[in-house]
Structure formats: C-alpha cells, structure tokens
C-alpha positions as CSV (number, residue, x, y, z in Angstrom):
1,X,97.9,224.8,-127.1
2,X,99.4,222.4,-124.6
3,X,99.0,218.7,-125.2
4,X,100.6,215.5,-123.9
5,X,103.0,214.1,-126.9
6,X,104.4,210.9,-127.5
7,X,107.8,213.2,-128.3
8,X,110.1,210.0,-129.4
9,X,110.6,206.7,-128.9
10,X,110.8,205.4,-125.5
11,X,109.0,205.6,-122.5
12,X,107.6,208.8,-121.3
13,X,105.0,211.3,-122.3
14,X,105.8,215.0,-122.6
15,X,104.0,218.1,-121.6
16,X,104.4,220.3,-124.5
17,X,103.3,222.9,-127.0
18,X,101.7,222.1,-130.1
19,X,99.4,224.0,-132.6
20,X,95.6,224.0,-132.1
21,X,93.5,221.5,-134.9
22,X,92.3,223.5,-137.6
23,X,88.9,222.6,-138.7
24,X,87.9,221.9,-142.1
25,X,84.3,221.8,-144.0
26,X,83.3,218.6,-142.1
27,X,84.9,219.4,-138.5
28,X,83.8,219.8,-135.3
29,X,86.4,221.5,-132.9
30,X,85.9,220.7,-129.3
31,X,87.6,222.3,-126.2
32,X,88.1,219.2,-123.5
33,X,86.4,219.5,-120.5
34,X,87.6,216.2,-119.0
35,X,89.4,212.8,-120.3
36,X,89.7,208.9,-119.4
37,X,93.0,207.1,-119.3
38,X,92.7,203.9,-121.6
39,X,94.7,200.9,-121.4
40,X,95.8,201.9,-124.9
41,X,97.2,205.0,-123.5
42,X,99.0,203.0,-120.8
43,X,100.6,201.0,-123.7
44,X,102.0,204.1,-125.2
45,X,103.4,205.6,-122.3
46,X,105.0,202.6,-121.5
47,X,106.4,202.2,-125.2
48,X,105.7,198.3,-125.3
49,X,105.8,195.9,-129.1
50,X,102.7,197.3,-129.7
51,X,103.7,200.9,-128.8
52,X,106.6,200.8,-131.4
53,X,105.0,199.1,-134.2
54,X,101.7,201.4,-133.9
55,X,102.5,205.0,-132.9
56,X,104.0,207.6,-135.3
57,X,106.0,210.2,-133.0
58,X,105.9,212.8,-132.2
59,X,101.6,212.3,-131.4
60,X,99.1,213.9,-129.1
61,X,97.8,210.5,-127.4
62,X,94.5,210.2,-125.5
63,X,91.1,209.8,-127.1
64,X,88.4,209.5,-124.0
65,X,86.8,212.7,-123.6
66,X,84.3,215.2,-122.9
67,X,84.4,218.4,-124.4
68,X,82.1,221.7,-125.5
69,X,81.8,222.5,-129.1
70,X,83.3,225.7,-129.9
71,X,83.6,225.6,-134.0
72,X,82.1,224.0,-136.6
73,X,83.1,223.6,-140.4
74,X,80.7,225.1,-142.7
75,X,79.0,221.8,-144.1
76,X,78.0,220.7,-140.4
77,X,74.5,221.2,-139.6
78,X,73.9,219.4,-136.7
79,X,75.9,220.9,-134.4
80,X,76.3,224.4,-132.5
81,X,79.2,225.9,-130.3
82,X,78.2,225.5,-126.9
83,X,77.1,221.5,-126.8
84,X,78.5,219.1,-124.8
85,X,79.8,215.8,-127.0
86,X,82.3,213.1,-126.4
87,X,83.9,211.3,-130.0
88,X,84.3,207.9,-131.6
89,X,87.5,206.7,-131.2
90,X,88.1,205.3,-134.9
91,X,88.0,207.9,-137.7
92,X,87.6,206.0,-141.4
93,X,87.8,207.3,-144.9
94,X,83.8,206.9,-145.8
95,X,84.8,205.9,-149.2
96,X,86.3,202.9,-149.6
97,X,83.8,199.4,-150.3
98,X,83.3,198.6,-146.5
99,X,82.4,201.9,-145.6
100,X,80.1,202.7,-149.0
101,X,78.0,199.2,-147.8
102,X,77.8,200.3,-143.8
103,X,81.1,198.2,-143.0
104,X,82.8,201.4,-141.3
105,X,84.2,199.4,-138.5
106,X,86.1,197.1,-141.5
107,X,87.4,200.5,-143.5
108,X,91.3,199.4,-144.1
109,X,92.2,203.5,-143.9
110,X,91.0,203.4,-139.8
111,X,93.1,206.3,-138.0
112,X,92.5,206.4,-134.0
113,X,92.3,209.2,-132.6
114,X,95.4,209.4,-130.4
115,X,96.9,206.7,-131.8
116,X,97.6,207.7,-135.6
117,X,95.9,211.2,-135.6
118,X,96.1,213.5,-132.8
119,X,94.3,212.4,-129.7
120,X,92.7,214.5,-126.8
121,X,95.4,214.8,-124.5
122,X,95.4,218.4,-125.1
123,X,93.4,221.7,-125.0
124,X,91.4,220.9,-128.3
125,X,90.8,218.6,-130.7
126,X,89.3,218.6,-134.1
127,X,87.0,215.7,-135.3
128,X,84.4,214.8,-138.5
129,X,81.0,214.9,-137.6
130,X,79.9,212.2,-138.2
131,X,82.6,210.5,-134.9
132,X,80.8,213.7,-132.7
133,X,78.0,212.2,-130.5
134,X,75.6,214.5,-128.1
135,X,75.4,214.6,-124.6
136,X,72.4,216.2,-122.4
137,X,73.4,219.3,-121.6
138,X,73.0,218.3,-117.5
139,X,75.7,215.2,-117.8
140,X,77.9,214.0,-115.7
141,X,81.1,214.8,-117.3
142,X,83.1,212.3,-115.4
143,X,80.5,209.7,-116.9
144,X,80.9,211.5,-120.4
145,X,84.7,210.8,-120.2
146,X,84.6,207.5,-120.2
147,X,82.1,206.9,-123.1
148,X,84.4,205.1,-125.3
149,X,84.9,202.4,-123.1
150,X,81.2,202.4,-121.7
151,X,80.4,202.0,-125.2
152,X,83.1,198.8,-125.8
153,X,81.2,197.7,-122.4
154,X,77.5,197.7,-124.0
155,X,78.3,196.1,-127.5
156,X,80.3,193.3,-125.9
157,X,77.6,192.8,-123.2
158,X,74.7,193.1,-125.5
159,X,76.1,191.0,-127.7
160,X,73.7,188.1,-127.3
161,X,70.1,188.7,-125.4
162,X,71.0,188.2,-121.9
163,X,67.3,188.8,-120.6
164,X,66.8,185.6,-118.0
165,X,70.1,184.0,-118.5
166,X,72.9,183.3,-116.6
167,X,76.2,185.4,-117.6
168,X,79.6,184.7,-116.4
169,X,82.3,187.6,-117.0
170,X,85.8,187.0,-116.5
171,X,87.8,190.3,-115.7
172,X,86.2,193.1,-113.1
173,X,88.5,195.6,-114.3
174,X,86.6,199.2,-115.3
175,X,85.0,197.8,-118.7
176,X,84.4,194.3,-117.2
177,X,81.8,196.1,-113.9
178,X,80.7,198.0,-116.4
179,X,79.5,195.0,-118.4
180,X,78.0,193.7,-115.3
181,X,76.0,197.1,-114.8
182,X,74.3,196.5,-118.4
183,X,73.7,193.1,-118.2
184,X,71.9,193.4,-114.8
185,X,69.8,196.3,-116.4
186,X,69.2,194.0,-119.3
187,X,67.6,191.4,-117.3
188,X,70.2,188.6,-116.7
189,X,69.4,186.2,-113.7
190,X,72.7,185.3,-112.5
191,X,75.4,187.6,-113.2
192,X,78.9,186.2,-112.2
193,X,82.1,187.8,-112.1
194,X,85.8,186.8,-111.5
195,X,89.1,188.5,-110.8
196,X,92.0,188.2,-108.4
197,X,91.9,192.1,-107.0
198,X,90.1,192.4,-104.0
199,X,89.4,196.0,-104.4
200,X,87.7,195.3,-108.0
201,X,85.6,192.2,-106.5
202,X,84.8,194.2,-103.5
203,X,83.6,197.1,-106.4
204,X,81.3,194.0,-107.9
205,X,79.6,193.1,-104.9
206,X,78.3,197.2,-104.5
207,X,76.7,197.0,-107.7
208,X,75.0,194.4,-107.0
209,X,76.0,190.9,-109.1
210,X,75.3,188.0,-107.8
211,X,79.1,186.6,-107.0
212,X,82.2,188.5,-107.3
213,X,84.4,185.6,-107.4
214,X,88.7,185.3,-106.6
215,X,89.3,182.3,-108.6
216,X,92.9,182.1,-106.5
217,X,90.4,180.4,-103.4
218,X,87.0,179.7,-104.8
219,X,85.5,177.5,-108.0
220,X,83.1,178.7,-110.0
221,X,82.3,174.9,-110.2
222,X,81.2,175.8,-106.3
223,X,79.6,178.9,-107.4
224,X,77.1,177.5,-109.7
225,X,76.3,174.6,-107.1
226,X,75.6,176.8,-104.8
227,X,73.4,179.0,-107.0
228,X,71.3,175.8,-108.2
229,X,72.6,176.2,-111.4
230,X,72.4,172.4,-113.1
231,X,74.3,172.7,-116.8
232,X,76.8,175.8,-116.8
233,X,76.2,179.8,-117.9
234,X,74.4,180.8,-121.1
235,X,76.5,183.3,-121.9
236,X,79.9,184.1,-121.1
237,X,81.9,187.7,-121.3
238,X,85.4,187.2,-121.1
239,X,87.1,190.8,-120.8
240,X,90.7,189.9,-118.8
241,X,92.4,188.6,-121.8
242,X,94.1,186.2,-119.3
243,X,94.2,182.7,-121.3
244,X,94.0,180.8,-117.8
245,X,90.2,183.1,-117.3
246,X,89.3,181.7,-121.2
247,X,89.7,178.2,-120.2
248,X,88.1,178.4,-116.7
249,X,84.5,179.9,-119.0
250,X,84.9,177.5,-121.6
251,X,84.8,174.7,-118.8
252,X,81.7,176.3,-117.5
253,X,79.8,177.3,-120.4
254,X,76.3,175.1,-121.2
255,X,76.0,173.3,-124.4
256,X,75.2,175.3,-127.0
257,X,76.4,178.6,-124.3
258,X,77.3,181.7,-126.3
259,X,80.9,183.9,-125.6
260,X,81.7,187.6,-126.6
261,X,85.1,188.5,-126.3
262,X,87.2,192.1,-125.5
263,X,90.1,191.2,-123.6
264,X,93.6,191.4,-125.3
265,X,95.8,189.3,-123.9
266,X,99.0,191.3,-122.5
C-alpha cells in the first residue's frame, strides 16, 4: 500500500510503498477515508529536538482520521466491515498497574499511533478495539478527521463546569476555536479569546464569542472593563503555549479562578 514515511533522519517525508497492517485477534483494519494534519505531524516533517529524540525511522506518521472498517480479528464483537470509525491516538499495553486500575492514559508502554507504531498516513491501518470509536453512518467525514483534536478540545474545555462563567482562552488556533465552540454550547457567559492572526480572530468572531482579541493593540484589562466584568475570568484555557499568553491569564484570572492547560510551548 502507499503511505507517507518518515524514511530517515532529516527533514522530509516520503511517498512510498510499504506492506498493508495485518490484523491480529483484537484488530480492527480500517481503509482511510480522510485525515487531519496535527502539529505533531508538522514536528516530524520538520525533523525538530523532539522529532529526533521521539520517532523511530523509517515510520508511517499521521494518526487523524476517518476510515471504513474492512476486517476485524476474530475476538472483536463489536464491530462489522462497512462502519465508519475514527481511532484514539495512544495505544497502551492494558496490563501493566495503571491500566489494570483505569489509569490507561498513565500506562508507561504508550505507543502513538504515527509516532512509534505506524500512523494513518497511508491506505490502511490496523488498530485494537478497544482505540476504534463509531461514527453515524451520515457524518461529516471532514468533521470525523479531525476527532483527535476535537476531542483534546472537549477535555481541556470541560475541564472545569463552565456553565455561567466567564472563560478566557489564549490561542485561536484550530483546537483553541474549537474550545470556544464547546464552551459556548456549555453555557459560559463571556467567552474571550486572544491571538495575533487576524485570519484566526476574524474565524472567532463568526462563531460567535464575545471578543476575539489581538493582544499586539488591545488589553484584555480593557476588554473586561468594557464587558462589566469587576474581578477577572473564572476560568482560563490557555492553548498557545506562548509563555508571554500564560502570564497575560494569570494577571487576569479572579481569586480562586481555575486554568486548564494544552499548549506546548515551541
């Protein structure tokens, strides 16, 4: 099948031929339909620190997806050739303490897909069941291909109830509006969001936060003056992983405010 590989060290990916997954007693083998590019993948391409200290070459990269199931190993009952699933990024062992006491996402044998095991950047890819999630058989599939970071967007936004309070999130990149989306559904009252991209604040303001805010020209000192807010945001969602964006929410928190973080400084 053809897959994009991470052939050797350097920068670059390569277009190339590699054998299809082969599925074992607990697989699921899915044909992609339709993928995301994550910042991880980005990383890899661009063969940075991380890149070399991470990635085993040569490695099919890419693990946001949509695909169609069409094989299943013989212990998996819950899926049929013909659905439409996406897959959980982080594949542990299911045996080791943290896993045996519903730790999974602390199992110290973690392989991600694309990272350490072969990613979706190709034709097919095999997964265990229990990393294989459902979609409606009507979905979107561009929606469905980026599920992964959807997902990163809910967790980090529902960290902390949000109903009635006012949120500040630093970073309107793709994960960052998406956070906005979830928090507005939730309830928040204020939802606040800074950057220094025009196109990405100009994205905020046409699904509907309250300020989409370049912190190059405006304060968000101003901002909550302006909004009548008296002692800073309840909760804060910092998702730039710029240390200068940290400092600006810490300075604009409310006693007692809460702060989920996903952005990884560069």
């Amino acid at each position: 099948m053809k897959a994009l590989v991470k052939r050797e060290s350097g920068r670059g990916l390569w277009l190339e031929d590699v054998p299809e997954p082969k599925v074992g007693l607990n697989d699921v083998l899915i044909r992609i339909d339709r993928t995301g590019i994550c910042g991880t993948d980005v990383h890899i391409y661009q063969w940075d620190e991380w890149a070399k200290k991470t990635i085993p070459v040569p490695m099919v990269v890419g693990h946001e997806f949509v695909g169609e199931v069409v094989e299943v190993g013989s212990n998996v009952p819950d899926f049929h050739a013909g659905e439409i699933v996406s897959g959980e990024g982080h594949v542990v062992c299911g045996r080791c303490r943290n896993c045996l006491a519903g730790r999974r996402h602390l199992c110290n044998r973690t392989q991600g897909i694309g990272v350490n095991r072969p990613g979706a950047f190709a034709e097919y890819i095999a997964l265990p069941m229990t990393n294989v999630w459902h979609h409606h058989s009507d979905v979107d599939r561009d929606t469905a291909s980026i599920f992964d970071p959807f997902g990163n967007a809910v967790h980090t936004a529902l960290s902390f109830p949000v109903l009635g309070e006012d949120v500040l999130i630093t970073g309107a990149g793709p994960i960052g509006l998406m956070a906005a989306a979830v928090v507005r559904h939730a309830g928040a009252r204020y939802v606040v969001i800074t950057d220094v991209n025009p196109w990405r604040l100009e994205l905020a303001k046409k699904m509907g936060v309250t300020r989409a805010v370049d912190v190059r020209s405006v304060k968000l000192e101003d901002v909550q003056q302006e909004l009548g807010m008296q002692e800073g945001f309840d909760v804060g969602l910092e998702m730039s992983g710029n240390p200068a964006a940290f400092r600006s929410m810490l300075a604009n928190m409310c006693h007692g405010g809460k702060i989920a973080m996903l952005g990884i400084p560069s």
